[in-house]
N, C-alpha and C positions, 0 to 999 in steps of 0.2 A: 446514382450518387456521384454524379459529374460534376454538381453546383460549384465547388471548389476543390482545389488539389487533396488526392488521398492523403489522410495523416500517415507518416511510417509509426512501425511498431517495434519495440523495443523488449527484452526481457529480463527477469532475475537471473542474473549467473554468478556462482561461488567464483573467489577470486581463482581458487586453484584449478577453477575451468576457464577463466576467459582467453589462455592461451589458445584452446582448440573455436575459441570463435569470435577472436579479434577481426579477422579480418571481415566477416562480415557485420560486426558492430563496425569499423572505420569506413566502410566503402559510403554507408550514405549515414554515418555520424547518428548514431540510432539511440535510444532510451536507454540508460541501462541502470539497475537496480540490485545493487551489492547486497546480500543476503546477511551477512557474515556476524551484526551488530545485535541480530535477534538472541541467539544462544550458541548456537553452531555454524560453523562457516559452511555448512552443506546440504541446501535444501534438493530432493529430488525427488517431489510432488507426493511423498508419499508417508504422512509424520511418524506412521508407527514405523519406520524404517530409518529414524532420521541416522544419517552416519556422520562421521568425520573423515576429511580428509589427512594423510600422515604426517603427523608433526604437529598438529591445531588442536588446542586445549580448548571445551566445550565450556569453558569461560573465557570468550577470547576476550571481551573488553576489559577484565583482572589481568590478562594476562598480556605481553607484548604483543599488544593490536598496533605499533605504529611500524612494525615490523611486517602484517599483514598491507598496510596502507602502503608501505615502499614496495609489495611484493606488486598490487593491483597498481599503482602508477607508473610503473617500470612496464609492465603488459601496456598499458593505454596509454603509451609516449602516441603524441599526435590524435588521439580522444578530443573533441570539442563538443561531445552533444552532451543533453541533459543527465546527471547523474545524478542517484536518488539511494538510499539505504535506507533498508527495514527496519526500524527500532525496536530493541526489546520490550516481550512481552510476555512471554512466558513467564508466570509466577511474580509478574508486574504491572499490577491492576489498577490504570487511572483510578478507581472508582475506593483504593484503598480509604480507611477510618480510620484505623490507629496509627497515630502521628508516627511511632519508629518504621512502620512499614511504609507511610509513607514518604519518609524522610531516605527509605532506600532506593523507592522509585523516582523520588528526583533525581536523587546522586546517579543514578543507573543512567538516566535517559540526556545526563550533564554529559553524562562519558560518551555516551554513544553520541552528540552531538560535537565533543571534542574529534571523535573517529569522523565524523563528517567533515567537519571545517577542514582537517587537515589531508583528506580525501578528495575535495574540493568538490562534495556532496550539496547538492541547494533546495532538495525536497528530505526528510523524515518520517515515515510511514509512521505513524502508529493505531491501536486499536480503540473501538469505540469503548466507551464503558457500558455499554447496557448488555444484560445477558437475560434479561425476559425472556421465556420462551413461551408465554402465552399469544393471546389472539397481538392482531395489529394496529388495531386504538386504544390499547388499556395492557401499562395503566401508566403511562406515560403523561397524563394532561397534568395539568398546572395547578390540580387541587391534589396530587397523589407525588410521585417522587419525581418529574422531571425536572424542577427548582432545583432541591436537593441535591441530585448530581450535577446538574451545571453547575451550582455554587461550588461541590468540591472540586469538581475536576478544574473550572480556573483559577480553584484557591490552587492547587495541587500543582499545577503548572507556572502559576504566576513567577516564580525564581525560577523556572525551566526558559519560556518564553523571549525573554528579553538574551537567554544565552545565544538561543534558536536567530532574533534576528541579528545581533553581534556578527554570527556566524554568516548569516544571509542565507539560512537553510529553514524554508518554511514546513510546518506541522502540517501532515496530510493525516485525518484521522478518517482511518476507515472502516468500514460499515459490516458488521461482525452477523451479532443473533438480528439486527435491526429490522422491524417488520413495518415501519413507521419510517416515511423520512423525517418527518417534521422535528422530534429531537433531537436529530441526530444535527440537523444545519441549525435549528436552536444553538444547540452548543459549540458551534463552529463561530455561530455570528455573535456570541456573547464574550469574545475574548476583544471583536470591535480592531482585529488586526489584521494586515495582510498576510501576516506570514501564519496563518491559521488556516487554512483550507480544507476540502471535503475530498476523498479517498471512496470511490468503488468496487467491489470484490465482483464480477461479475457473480461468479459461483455461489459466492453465500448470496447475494441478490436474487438468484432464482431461486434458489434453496428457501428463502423465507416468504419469496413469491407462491412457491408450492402450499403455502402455509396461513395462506391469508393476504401478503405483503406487496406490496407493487412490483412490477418485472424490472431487470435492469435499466430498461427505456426508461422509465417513471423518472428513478433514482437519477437520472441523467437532467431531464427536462426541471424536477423538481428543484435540483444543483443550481445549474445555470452557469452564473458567472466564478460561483463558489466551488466548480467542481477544477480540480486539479491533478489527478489524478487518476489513473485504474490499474485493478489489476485484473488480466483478461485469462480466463480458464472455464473450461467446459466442464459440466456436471450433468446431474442425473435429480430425481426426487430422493436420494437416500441416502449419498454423503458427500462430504466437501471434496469430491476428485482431484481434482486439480489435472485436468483430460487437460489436452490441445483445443484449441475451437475445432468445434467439426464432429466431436465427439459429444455424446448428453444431447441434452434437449434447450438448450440456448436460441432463444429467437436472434442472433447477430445480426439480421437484417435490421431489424427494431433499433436495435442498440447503436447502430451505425449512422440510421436515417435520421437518431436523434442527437449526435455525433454532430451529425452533417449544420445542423441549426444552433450551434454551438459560437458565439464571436471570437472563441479560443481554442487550442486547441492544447488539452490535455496530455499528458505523458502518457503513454499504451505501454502498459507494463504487462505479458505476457510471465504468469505466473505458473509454469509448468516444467518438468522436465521436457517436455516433447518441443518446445517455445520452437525448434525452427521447423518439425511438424505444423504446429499453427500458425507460424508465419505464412508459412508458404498453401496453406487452407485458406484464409486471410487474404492474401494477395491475391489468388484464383478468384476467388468470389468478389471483388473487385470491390473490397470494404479496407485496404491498407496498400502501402506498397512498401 
């Protein structure tokens, strides 16, 4: 994988950890991806465990999140690389029907994009709407519900979207139960904008792989110019780990080689507690630097 320069890699850190690893985000200006706007400012790979750090109310965007937002750019004085936050999702279903629920998921995800703009965040993670957990062609086609959902999810976004490019922080939706690419970049390429993009899990990728679904590589090649995003974490056939690469049964070579054929290059979001574990798995294997 010589053809052109390794992509570096970047990872999720609570703001209340970026002090213990600023210095290696600023030495070569690396990805980085604020957790803080999902529900808790404290991911640490592990959700039945999720904690808080002391003083952080587990409704941070209700509560003074601009207070969080001065704590992380005070840490990232001299920060120039890509910065990206996870949008809430928890108990906040693109795919809602009843107009009050979903008049709270816009409101939610208006907020979490005010915490970006002023963050100076320019990607928004958030999740797919399909939770099928059947096979990987059905029942997705265009006689059963994938209309359906595309229609609500860009009704449902349409007064999100335009807040999203005001802001200049494009919608990275990523790829959940999804055993199918084809709906999933359906409903990416039906909003017809750029600030709408395609989001990878590698983990839930093989996960759904295990299952019928294409491997990470696929979900890459299938992307193309639409993918903007990953999040990179090792797994197993049996839950969403969220391991280091190196750990599970992740083909990364696959993933890398198809990387490599890529005219862009994507944000490499290391989605793990172990992230400088896998960096450093990552850069041995000569797939990042």
């Amino acid at each position: 994988m010589t053809e052109k320069q390794l992509p570096l890699v970047g990872a999720t850190i609570s703001v209340n950890s970026l002090p213990d690893h600023i210095d290696w985000l600023l030495a070569d200006q690396r990805d980085l991806e604020i957790p803080e706007p999902v529900f808790t400012p404290m991911f640490d790979g592990d959700w039945s465990h999720l904690k808080l750090p002391e003083g952080f109310s587990s409704d941070i965007i209700h509560a003074d999140w601009r207070q969080v937002v001065r704590q992380a750019k005070d840490v990232l004085d001299g920060y120039q690389g890509r910065l990206s936050i996870h949008g809430p999702f928890v108990g906040m279903p693109l795919l809602a029907i009843d107009k009050r629920i979903r008049d709270v998921v816009r409101d939610r995800l208006r907020q979490a994009l005010e915490f970006a703009q002023e963050l100076g965040a320019t990607q928004m993670v958030l999740h797919s709407p399909w939770e099928f957990f059947g096979g990987p062609f059905l029942p997705h086609s265009s006689t059963r519900d994938r209309d359906l959902v595309i229609g609500l999810v860009v009704d449902l976004l349409g007064d999100v979207l335009p807040v999203a490019e005001q802001a200049g922080c494009t919608l990275v939706i990523e790829g959940i139960h999804d055993k199918n690419t084809a709906p999933l970049l359906a409903l990416v390429r039906a909003f017809e904008s750029e600030y709408v993009r395609l989001s990878i899990d590698t983990g839930h990728a093989y996960l759904t792989h295990c299952q019928g679904g294409p491997p990470p590589d696929q979900w890459v090649r299938d992307a193309g110019p639409l993918l903007a995003h990953l999040h990179l974490q090792g797994s197993d056939r049996s839950l969403d780990r969220h391991w280091a690469p190196g750990r599970g049964n992740i083909n990364w070579y696959a993933l890398f080689e198809a990387l490599q054929e890529l005219d862009h290059t994507p944000r490499l979001i290391l989605e793990t507690a172990q992230f400088r574990d896998g960096a450093a798995w990552l850069a041995e294997h000569g797939y990042v630097r």
